[in-house]
DOTI-109832 format. One record per atom (N, C-alpha, C): residue number from 1; atom name; x, y, z. Coordinates in steps of 0.001 Angstrom, whole numbers. Layout:
N
+-----+----+---------+---------+---------+
|   i | at |    east |   north |      up |
+-----+----+---------+---------+---------+
| NUM | CA |       X |       Y |       Z |
...
+-----+----+---------+---------+---------+
***
This chain:
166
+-----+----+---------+---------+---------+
|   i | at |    east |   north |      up |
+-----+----+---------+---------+---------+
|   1 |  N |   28925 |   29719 |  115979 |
|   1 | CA |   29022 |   29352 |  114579 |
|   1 |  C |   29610 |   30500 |  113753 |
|   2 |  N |   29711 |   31484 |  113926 |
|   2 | CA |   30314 |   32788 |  113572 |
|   2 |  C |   31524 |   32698 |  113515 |
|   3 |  N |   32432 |   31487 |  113952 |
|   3 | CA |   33777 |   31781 |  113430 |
|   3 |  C |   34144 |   30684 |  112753 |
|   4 |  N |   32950 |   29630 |  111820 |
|   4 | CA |   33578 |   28979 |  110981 |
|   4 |  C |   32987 |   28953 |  109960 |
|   5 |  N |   33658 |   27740 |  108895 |
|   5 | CA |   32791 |   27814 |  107749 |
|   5 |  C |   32286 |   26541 |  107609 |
|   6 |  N |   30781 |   25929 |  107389 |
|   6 | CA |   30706 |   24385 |  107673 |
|   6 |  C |   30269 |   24222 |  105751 |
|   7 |  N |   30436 |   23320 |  105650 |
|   7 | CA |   29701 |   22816 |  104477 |
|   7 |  C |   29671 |   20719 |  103776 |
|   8 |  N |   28194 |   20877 |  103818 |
|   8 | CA |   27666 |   19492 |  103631 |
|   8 |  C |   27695 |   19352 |  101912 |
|   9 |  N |   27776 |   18396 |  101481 |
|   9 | CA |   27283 |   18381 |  100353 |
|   9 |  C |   26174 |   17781 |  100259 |
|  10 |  N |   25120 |   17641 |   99513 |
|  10 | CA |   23926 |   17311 |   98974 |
|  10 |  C |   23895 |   15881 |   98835 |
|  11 |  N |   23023 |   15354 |   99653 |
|  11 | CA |   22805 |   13748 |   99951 |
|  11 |  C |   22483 |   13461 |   98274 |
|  12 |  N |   21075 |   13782 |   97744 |
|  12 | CA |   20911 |   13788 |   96425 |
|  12 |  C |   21949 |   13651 |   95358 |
|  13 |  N |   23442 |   13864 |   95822 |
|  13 | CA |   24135 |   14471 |   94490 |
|  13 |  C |   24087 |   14912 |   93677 |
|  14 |  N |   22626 |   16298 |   93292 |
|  14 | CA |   22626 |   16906 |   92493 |
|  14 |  C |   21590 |   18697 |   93222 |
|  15 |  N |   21145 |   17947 |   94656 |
|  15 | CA |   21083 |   19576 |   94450 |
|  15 |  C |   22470 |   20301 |   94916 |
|  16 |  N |   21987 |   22117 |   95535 |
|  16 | CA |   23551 |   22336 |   95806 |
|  16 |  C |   23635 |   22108 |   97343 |
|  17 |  N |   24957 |   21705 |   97797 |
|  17 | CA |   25443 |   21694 |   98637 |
|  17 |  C |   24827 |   22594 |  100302 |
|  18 |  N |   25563 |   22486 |  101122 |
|  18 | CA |   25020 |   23094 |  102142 |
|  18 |  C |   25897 |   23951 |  102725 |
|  19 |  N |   26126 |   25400 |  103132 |
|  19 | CA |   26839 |   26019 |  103413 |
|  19 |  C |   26315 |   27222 |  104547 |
|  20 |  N |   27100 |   27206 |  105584 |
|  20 | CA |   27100 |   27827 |  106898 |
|  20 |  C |   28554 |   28773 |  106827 |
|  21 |  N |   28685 |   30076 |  106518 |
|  21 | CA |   29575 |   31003 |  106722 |
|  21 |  C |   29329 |   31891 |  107373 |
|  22 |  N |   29980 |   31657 |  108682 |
|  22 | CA |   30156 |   32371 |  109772 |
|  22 |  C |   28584 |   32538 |  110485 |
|  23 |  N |   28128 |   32016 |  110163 |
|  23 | CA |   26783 |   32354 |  111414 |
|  23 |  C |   25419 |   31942 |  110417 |
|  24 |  N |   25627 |   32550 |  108529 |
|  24 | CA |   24427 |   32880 |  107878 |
|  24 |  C |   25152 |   31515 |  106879 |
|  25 |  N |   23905 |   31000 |  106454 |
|  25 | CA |   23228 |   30014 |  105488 |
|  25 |  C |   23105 |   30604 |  104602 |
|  26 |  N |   23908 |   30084 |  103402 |
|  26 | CA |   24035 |   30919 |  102031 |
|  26 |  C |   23338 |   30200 |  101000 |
|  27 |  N |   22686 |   30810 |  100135 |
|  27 | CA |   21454 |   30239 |   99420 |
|  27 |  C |   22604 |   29885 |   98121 |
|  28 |  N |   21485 |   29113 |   97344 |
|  28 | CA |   21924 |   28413 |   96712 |
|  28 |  C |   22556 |   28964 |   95015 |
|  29 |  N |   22038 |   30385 |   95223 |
|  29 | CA |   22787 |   31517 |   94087 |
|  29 |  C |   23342 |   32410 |   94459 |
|  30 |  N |   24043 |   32344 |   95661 |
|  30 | CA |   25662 |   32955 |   96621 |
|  30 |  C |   26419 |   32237 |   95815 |
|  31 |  N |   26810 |   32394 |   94220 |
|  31 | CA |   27894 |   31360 |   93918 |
|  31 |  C |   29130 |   31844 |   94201 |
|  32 |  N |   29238 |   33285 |   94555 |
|  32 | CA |   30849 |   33982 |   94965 |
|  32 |  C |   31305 |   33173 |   96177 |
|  33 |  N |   30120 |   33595 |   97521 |
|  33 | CA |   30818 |   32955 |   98791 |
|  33 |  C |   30811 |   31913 |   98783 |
|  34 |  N |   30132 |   30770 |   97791 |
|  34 | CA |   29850 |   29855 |   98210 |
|  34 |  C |   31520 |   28862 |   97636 |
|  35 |  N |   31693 |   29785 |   96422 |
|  35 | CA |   33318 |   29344 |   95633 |
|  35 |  C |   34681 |   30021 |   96842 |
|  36 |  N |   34341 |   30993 |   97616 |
|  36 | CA |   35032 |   31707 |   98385 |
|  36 |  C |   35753 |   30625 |   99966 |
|  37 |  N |   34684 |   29824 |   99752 |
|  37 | CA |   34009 |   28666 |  100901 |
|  37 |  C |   34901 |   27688 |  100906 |
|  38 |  N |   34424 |   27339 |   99647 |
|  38 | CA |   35578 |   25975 |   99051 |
|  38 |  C |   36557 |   26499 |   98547 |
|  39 |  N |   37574 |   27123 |   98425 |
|  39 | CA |   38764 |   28085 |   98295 |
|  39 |  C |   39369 |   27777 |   99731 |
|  40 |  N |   38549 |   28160 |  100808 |
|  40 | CA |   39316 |   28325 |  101797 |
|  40 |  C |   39466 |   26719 |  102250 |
|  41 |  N |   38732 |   26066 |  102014 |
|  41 | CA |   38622 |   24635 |  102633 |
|  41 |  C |   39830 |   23836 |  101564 |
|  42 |  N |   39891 |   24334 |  100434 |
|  42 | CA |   40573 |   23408 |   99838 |
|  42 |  C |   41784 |   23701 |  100180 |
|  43 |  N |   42454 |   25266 |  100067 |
|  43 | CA |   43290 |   25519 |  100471 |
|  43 |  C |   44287 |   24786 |  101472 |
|  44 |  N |   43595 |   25062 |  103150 |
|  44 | CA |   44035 |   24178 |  103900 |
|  44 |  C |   43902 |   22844 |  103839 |
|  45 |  N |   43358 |   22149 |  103020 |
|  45 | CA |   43180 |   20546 |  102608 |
|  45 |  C |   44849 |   20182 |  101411 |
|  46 |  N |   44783 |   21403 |  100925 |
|  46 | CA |   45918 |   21092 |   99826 |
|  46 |  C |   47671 |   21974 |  100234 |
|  47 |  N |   47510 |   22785 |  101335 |
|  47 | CA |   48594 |   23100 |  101660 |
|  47 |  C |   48917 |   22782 |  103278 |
|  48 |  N |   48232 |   22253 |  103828 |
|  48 | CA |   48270 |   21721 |  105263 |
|  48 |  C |   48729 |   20515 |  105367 |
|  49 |  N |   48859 |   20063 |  106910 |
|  49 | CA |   49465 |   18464 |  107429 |
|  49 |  C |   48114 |   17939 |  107515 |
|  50 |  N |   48119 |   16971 |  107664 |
|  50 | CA |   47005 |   15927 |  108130 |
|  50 |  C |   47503 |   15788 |  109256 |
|  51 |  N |   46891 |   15952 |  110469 |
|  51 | CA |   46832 |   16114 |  111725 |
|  51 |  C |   46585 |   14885 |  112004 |
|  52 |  N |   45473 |   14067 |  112071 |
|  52 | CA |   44635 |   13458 |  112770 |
|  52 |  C |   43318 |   12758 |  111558 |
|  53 |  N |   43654 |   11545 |  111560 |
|  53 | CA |   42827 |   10841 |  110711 |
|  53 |  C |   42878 |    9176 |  111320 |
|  54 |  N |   41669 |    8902 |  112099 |
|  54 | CA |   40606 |    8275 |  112615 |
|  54 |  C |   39127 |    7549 |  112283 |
|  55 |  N |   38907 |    6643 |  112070 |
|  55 | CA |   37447 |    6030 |  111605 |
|  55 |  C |   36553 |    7377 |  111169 |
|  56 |  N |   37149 |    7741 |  109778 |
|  56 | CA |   36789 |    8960 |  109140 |
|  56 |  C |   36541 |   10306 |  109579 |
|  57 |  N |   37242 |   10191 |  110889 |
|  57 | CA |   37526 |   11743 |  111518 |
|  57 |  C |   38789 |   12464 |  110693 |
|  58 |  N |   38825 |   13600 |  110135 |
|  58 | CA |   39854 |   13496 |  109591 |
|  58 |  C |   40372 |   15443 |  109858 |
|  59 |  N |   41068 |   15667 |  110454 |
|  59 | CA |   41511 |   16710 |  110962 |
|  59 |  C |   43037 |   17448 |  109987 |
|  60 |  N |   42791 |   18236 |  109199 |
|  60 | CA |   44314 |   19005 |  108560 |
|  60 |  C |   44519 |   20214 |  108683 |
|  61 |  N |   45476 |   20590 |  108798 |
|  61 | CA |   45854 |   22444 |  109783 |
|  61 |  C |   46888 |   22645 |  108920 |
|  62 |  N |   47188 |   24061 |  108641 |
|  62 | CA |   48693 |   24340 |  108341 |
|  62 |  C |   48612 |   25893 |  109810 |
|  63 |  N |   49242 |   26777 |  109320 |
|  63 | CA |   50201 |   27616 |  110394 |
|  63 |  C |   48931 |   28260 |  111334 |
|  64 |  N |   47904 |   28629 |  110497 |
|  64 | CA |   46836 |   29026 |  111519 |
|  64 |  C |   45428 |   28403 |  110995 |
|  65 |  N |   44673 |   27333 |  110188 |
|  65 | CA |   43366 |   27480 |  109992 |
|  65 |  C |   43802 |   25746 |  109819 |
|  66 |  N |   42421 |   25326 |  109987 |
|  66 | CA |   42139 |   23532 |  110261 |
|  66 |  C |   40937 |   23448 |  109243 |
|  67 |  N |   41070 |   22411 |  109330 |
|  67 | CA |   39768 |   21665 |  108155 |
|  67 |  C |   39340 |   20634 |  109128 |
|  68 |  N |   38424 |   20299 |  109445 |
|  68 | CA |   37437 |   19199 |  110557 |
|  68 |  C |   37120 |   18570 |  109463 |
|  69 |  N |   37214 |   17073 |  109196 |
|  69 | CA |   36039 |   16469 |  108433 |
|  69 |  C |   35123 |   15234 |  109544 |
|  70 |  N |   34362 |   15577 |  109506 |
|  70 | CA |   33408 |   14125 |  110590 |
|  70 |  C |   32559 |   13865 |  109253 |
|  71 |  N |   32453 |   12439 |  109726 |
|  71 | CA |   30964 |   11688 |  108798 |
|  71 |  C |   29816 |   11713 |  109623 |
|  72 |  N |   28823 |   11974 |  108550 |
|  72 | CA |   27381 |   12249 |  109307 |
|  72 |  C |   26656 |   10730 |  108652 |
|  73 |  N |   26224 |   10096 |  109783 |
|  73 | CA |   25349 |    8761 |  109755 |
|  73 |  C |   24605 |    8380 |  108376 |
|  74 |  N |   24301 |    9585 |  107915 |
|  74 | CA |   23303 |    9440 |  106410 |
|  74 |  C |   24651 |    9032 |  105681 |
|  75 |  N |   23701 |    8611 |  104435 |
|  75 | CA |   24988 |    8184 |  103432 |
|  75 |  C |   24287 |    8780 |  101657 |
|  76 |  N |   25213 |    9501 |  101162 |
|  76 | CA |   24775 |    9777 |   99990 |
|  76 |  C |   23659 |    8722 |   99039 |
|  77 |  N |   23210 |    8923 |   98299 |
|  77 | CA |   22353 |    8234 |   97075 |
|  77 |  C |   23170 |    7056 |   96483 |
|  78 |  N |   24608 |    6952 |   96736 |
|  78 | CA |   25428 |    6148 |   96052 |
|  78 |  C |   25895 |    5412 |   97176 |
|  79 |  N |   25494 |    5591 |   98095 |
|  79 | CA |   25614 |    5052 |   99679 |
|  79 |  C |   27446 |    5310 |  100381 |
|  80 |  N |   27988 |    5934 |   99322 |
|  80 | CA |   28977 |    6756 |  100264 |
|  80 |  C |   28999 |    7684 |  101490 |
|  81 |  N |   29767 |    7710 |  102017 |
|  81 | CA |   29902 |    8521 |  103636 |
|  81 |  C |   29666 |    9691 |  102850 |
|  82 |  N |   28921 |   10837 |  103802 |
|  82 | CA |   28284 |   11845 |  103339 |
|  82 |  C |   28962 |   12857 |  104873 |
|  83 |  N |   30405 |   13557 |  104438 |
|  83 | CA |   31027 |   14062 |  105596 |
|  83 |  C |   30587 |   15027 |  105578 |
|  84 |  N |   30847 |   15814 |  107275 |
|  84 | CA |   30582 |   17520 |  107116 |
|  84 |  C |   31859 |   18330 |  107441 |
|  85 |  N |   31825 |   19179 |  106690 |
|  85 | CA |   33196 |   20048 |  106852 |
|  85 |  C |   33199 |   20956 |  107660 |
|  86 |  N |   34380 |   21542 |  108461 |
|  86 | CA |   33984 |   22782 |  109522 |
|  86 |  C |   35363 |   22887 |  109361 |
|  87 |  N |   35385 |   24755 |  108928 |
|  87 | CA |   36662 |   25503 |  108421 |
|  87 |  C |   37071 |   26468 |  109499 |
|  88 |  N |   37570 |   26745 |  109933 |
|  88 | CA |   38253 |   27894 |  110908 |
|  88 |  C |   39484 |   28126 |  110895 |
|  89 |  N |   39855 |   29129 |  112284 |
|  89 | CA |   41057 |   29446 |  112271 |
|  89 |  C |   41491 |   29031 |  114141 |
|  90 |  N |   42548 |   29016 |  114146 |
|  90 | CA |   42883 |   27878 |  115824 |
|  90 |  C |   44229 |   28840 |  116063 |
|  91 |  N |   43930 |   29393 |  117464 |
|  91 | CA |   44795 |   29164 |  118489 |
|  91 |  C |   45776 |   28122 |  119521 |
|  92 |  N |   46639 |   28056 |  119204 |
|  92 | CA |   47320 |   26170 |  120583 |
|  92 |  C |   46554 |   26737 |  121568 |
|  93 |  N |   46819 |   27879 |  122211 |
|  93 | CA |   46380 |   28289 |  123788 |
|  93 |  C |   45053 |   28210 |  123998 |
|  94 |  N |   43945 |   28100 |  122817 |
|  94 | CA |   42612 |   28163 |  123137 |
|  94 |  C |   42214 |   26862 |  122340 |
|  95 |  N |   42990 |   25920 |  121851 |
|  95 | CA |   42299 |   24273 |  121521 |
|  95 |  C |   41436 |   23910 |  122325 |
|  96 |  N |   41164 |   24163 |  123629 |
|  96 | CA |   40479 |   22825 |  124250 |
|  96 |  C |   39046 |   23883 |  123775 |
|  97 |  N |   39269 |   24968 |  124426 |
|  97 | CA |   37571 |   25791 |  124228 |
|  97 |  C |   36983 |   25846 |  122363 |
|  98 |  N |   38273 |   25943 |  121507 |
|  98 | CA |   38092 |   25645 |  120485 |
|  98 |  C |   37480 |   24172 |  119760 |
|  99 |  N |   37461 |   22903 |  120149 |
|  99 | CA |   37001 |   21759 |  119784 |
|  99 |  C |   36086 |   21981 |  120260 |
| 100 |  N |   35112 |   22271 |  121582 |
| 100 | CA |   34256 |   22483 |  122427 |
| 100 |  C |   33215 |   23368 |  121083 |
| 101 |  N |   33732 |   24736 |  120896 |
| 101 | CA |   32796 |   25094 |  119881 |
| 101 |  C |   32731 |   24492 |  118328 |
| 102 |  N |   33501 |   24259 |  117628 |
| 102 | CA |   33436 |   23100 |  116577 |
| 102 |  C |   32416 |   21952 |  116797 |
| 103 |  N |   32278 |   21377 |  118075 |
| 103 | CA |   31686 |   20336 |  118621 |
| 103 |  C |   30125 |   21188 |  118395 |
| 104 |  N |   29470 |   22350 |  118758 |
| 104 | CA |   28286 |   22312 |  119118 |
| 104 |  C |   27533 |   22865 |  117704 |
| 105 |  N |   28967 |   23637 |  116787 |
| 105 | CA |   28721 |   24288 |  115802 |
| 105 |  C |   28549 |   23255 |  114639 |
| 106 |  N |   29243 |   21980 |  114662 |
| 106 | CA |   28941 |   20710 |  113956 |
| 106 |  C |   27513 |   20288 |  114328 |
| 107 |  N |   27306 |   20172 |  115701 |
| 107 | CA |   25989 |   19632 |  116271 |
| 107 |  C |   24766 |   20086 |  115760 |
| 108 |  N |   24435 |   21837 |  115928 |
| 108 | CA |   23592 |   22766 |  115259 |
| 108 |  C |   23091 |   22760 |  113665 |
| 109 |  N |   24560 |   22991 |  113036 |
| 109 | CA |   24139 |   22386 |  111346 |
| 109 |  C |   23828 |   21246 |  110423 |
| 110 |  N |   24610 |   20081 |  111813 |
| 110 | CA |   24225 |   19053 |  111394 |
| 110 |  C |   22276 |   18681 |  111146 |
| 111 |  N |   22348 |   19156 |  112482 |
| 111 | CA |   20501 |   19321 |  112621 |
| 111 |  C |   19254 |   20172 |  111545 |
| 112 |  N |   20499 |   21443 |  111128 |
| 112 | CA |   19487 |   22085 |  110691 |
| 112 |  C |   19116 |   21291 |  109112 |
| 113 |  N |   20316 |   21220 |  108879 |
| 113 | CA |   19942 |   19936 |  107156 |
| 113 |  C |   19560 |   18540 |  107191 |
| 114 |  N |   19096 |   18231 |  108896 |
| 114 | CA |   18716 |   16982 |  108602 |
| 114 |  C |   19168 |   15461 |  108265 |
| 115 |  N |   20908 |   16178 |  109233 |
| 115 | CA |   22021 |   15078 |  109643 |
| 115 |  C |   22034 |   14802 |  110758 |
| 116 |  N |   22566 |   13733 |  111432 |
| 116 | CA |   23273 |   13404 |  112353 |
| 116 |  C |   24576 |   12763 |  112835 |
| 117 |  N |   25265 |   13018 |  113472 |
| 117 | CA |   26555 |   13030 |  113858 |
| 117 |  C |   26760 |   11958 |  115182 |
| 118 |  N |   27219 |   10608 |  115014 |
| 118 | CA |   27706 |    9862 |  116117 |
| 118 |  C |   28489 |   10577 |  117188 |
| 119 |  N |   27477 |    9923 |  118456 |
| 119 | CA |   28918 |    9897 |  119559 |
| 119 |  C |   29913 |   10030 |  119689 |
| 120 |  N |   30892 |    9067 |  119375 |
| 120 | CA |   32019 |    8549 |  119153 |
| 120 |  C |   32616 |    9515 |  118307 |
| 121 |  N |   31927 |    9924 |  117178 |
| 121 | CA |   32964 |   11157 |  115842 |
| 121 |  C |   33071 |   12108 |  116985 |
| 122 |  N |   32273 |   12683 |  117894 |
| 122 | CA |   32742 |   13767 |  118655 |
| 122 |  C |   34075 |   13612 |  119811 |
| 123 |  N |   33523 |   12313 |  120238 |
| 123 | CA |   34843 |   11937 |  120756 |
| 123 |  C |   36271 |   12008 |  119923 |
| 124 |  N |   35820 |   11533 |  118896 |
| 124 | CA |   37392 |   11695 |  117842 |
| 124 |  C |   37497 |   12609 |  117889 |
| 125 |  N |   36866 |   13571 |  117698 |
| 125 | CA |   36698 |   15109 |  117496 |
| 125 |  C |   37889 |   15613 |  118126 |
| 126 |  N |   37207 |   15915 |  119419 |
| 126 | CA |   38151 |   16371 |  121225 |
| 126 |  C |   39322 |   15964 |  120684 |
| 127 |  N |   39227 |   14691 |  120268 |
| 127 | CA |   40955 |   13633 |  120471 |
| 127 |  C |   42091 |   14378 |  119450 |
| 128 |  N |   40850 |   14642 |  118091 |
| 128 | CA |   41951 |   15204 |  117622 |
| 128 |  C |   42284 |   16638 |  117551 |
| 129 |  N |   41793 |   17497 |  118106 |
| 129 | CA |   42039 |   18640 |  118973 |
| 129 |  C |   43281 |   18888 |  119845 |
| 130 |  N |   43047 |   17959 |  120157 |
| 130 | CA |   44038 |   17822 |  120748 |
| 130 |  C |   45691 |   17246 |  120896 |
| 131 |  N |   45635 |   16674 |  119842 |
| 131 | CA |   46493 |   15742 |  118836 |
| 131 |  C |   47081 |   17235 |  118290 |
| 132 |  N |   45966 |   17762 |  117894 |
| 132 | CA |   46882 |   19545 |  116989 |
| 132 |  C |   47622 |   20544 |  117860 |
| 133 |  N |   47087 |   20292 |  119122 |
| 133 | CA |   47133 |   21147 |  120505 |
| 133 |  C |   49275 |   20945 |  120534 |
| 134 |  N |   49194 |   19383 |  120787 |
| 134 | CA |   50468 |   18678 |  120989 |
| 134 |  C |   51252 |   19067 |  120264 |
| 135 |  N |   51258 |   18745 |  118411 |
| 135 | CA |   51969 |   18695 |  117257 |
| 135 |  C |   52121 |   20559 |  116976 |
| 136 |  N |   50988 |   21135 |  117542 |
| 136 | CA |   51458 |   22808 |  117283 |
| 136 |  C |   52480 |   23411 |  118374 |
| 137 |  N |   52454 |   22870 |  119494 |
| 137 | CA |   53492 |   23341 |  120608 |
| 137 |  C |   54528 |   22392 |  119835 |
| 138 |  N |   54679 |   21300 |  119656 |
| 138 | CA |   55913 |   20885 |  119329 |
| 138 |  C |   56370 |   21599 |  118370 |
| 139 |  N |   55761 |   21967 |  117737 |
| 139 | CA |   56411 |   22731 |  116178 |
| 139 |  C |   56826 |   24376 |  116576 |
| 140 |  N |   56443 |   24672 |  117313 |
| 140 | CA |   56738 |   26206 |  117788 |
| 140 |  C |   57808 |   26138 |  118551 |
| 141 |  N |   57938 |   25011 |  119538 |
| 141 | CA |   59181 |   24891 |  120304 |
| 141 |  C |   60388 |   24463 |  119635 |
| 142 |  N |   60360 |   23322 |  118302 |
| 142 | CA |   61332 |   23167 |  117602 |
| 142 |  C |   61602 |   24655 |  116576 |
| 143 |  N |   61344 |   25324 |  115878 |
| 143 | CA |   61505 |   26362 |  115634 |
| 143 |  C |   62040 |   27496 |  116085 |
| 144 |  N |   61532 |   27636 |  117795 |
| 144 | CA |   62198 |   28322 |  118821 |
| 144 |  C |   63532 |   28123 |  118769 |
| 145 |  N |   63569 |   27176 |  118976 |
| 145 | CA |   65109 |   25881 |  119359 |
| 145 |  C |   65739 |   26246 |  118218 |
| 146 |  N |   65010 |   26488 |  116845 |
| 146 | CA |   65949 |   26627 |  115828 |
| 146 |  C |   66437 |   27701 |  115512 |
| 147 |  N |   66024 |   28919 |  115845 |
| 147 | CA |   66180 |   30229 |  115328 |
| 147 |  C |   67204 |   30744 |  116662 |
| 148 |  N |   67328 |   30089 |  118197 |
| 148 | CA |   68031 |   30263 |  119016 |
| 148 |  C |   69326 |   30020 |  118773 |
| 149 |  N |   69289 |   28476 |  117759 |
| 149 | CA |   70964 |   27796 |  117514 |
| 149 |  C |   71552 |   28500 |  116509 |
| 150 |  N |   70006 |   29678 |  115447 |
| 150 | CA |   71258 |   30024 |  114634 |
| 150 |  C |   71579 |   31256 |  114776 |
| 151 |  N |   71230 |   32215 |  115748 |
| 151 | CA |   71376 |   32996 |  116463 |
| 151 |  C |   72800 |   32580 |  117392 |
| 152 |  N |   72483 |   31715 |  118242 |
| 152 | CA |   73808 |   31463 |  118921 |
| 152 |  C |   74930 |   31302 |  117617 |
| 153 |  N |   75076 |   30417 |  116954 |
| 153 | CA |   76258 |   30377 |  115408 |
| 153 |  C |   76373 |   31413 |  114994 |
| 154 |  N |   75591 |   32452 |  114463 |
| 154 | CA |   75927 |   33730 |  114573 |
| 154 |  C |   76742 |   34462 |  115200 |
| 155 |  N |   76531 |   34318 |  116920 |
| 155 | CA |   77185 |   35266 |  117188 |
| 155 |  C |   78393 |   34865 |  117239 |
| 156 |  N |   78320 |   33630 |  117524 |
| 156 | CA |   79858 |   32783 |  117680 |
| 156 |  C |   81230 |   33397 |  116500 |
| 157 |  N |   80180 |   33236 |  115459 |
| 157 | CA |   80917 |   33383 |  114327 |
| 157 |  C |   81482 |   34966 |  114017 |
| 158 |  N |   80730 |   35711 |  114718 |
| 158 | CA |   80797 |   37402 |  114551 |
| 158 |  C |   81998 |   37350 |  115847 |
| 159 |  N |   81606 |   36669 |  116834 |
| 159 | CA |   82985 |   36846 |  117819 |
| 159 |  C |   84348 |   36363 |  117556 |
| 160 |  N |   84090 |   35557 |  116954 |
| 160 | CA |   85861 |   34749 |  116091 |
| 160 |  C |   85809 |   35598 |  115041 |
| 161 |  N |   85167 |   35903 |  113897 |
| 161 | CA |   85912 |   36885 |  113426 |
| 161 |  C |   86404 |   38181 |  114430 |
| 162 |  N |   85274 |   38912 |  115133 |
| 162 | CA |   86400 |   39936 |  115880 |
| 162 |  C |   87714 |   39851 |  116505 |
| 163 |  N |   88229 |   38240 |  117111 |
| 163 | CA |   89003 |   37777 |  117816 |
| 163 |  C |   89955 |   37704 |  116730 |
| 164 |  N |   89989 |   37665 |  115412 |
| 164 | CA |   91269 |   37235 |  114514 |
| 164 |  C |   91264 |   39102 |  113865 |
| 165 |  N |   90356 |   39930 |  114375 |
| 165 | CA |   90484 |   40976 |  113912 |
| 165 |  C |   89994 |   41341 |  112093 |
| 166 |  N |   88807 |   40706 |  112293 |
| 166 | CA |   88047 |   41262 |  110644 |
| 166 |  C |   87032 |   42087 |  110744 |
+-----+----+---------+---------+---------+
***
């Protein structure tokens, strides 16, 4: 749990929220980390892709950090889905061991506030782990591909000019 950031909001809709940064449970007059929290979550929610969105699994990444959203079985006071968030940062080469801990680090906090988390959302979970696993190698290899072609045009272009003598 030390390498993410989870946070529930308050079934009640009025006490505060629930927040897990990096390992420690931040009380409820941490208002720095707790604004520091949602900064980072919104961030990647408002400058990232949507990866992976599934019967309210909802997965968004930009160049290195993901946003997890799963719904937890309870349902707010207004009987809306009452999701839990889990913030980190992702490696392609270490996705699979990475969903694996998301998976147990969702599991743990879900418990400690007195949620629970379906089957099946974990299954989405993996799925879409892996969905990011795919779409991040593709994006590194098209990029590769791109900085190679303009590298090759480059030189092309530096060799025809030498050939006409400029």
């Amino acid at each position: 749990m030390e390498k993410f950031i989870l946070w529930a909001q308050a079934l009640d809709n009025s006490s505060p929220d629930h927040f897990d940064v990096r390992g420690k449970m931040l009380s409820a007059d941490d208002s720095v980390r707790r604004q520091e929290a949602v900064s980072s979550v919104s961030s990647v929610i408002k400058n990232g892709t949507r990866v992976y969105d599934v019967s309210g699994v909802l997965l968004t990444a930009d160049d290195r950090h993901f946003v997890l959203e799963i719904p937890s079985a309870q349902r707010d006071l207004s009987g809306r889905t009452a999701p839990i968030v889990c913030y980190g940062e992702y490696d392609v080469v270490e996705s699979d061991a990475l969903g694996a801990s998301v998976a147990v680090a969702l599991d743990v906090f879900a418990k400690r506030i007195g949620r629970t988390l379906q089957p099946e959302h974990f299954k989405l979970m993996r799925i879409s782990f892996e969905t990011l696993k795919k779409k991040s190698s593709m994006t590194k290899l098209v990029r590769t591909v791109g900085i190679g072609a303009l590298a090759l045009a480059f030189l092309a272009i530096v060799y025809w000019l030498a050939q006409r003598g400029w």
